[in-house]
N, C-alpha and C positions, 0 to 999 in steps of 0.2 A: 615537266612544267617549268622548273627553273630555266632549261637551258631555250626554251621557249621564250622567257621573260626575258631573257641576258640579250638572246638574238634579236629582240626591240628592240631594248634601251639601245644596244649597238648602233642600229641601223637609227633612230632618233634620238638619237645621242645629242646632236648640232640644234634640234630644236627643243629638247629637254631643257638643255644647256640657258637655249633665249629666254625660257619661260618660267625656269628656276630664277633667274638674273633679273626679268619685270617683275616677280612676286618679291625676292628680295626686296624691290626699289621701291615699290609704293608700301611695303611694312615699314622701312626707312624715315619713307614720307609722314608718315601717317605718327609714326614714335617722334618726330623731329616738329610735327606738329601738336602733338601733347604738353612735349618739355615748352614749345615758345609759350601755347597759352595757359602754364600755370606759372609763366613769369610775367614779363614786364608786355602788355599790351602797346607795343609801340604802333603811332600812327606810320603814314608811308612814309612822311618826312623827320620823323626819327623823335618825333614829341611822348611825352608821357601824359596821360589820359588822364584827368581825374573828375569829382563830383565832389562839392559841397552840397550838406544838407542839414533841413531843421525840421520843425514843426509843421510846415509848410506843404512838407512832400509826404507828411503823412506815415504810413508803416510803408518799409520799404525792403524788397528781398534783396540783400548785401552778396547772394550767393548767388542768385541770377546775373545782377550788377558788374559782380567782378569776371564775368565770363568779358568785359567788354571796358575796365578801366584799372586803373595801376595802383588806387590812390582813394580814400576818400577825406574830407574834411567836416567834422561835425561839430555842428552848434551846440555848444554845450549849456552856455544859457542867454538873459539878455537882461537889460533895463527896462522896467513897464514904467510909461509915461501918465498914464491910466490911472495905476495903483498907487500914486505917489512916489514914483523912480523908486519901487522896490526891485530890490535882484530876484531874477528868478530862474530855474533853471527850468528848458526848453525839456518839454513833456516824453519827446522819443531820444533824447540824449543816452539814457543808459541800455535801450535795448539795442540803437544802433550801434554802439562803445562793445556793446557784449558781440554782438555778429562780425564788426571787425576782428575782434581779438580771437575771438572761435574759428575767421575764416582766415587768420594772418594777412590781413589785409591793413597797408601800412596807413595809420590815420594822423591826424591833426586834429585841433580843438580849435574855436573860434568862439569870442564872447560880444554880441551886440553892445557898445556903450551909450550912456546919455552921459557919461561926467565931462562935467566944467572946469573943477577945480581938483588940486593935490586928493581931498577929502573922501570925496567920491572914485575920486578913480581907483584909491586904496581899499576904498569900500567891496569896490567890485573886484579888484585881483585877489582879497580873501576868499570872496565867496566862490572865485574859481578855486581857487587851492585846495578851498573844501571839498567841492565839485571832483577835481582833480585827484583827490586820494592815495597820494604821490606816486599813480600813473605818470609815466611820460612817453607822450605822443613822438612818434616816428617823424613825424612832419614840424611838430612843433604847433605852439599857444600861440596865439594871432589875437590880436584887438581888431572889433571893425568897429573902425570909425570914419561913419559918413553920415550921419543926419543933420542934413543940412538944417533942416527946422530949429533943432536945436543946440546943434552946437556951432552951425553955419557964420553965427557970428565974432565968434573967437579966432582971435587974433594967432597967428604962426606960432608964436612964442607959449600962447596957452596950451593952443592944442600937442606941441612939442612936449610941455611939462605933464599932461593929460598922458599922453603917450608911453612917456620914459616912468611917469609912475606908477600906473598900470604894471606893465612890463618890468621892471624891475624889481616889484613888491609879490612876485607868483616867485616862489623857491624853488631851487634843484630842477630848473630846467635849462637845458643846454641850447635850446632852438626857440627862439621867440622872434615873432611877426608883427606887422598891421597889414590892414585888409582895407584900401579905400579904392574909390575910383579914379579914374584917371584925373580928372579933374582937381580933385584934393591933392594926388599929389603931387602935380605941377604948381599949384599957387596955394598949396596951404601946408603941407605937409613938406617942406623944405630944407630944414635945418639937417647940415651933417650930423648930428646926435643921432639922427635917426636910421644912419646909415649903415649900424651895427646890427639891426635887426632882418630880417628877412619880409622881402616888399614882397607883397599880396599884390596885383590892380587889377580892377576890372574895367575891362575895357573892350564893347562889343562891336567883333569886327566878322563877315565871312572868311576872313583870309587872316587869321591870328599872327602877330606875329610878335616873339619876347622881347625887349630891349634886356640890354645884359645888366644894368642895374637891377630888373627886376629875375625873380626868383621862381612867382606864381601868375599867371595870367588868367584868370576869370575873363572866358572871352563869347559868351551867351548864355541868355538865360532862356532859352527853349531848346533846349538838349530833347533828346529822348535814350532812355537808356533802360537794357531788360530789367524787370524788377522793380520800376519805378512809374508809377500812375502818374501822368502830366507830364507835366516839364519839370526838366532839372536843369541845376548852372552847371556849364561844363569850365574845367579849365585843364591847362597843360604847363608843364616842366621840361623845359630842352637841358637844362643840368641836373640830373639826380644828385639830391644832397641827402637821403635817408640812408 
């Protein structure tokens, strides 16, 4: 029987050979494509994927999600204008904080503001820090500031000092943001001060594209992404800084 088996392999030896060599190649394939998708989900043109999200998007599977992004950003709380600008923190904040850090998935925090002045913007970097639990985000604390309604009328120099006091009054974080649109931060958000933090902008285009002063590009708010009911804002990172 053996010497039967021997006189095959022999005489198919040349096509053993071909079909050992295709099965090698697509196990290759197929191992070389697990390692990419539990790292960095790069697009074709070499961008990093990510999702911000709040209350908004609802519950949302962070483990379906990250089959498809690199990155997310979560609203940790905001200013209600309603409630008499109390601080509040955003209702799905700690289940999404828990599904990141469960699935290693690198995050960021982001806080809505309504402050005017010094008072309030201190107001609200405490209430993050509580928030915060001396977690520090992979991505880094971002301020969004954009409501035009009400903070629309403040002058450059306010919303500078709005900004840096926020941001400077959250402890023991090494990566701090703002988050506005494009718009703000060409004619409002100006001052070199602000130059030290890491620019967020949103700015919605089909064809994204980062200027190198910024950092993070929020560049559509009708994403679709697995794990997520509606729309989500997508944006992208051509430099990984985490």
């Amino acid at each position: 029987m053996f010497f039967y088996l021997f006189i095959f392999l022999n005489k198919h030896k040349r096509k053993l050979t071909k079909i050992i060599s295709l099965v090698l190649s697509i196990c290759l394939f197929f191992f070389s494509f697990a390692i990419f998708s539990h790292n960095d989900k790069l697009s074709t043109d070499g961008k990093y994927i990510g999702i911000d999200i709040s209350k908004w998007n609802k519950e949302v599977n962070l483990q379906l999600a990250s089959q498809e992004i690199d990155y997310v950003i979560i609203r940790c709380g905001y200013t209600s204008l309603s409630d008499g600008k109390k601080t509040k923190e955003d209702p799905y904040f700690k289940q999404n904080l828990k599904q990141c850090e469960e699935l290693s998935i690198p995050y960021g925090i982001y806080y809505y503001s309504l402050a005017r002045d010094e008072n309030q913007a201190k107001k609200e970097a405490n209430f993050v820090t509580k928030l915060l639990n001396n977690k520090i985000p992979p991505l880094g604390v971002f301020l969004d500031l954009e409501d035009e309604k009400f903070q629309g009328d403040l002058t450059n120099k306010e919303l500078t000092t709005v900004a840096t006091t926020f941001l400077e009054n959250i402890p023991n974080q090494n990566k701090k943001g703002i988050y506005a649109n494009h718009h703000w931060w060409s004619t409002k958000l100006t001052d070199p001060q602000l130059d030290k933090y890491i620019k967020w902008k949103a700015r919605y285009n089909d064809k994204p594209t980062l200027e190198e002063e910024y950092a993070i590009l929020q560049y559509s708010q009708t994403g679709s992404i697995k794990g997520i009911i509606g729309n989500v804002d997508l944006n992208i990172v051509v430099n990984k800084y985490w």
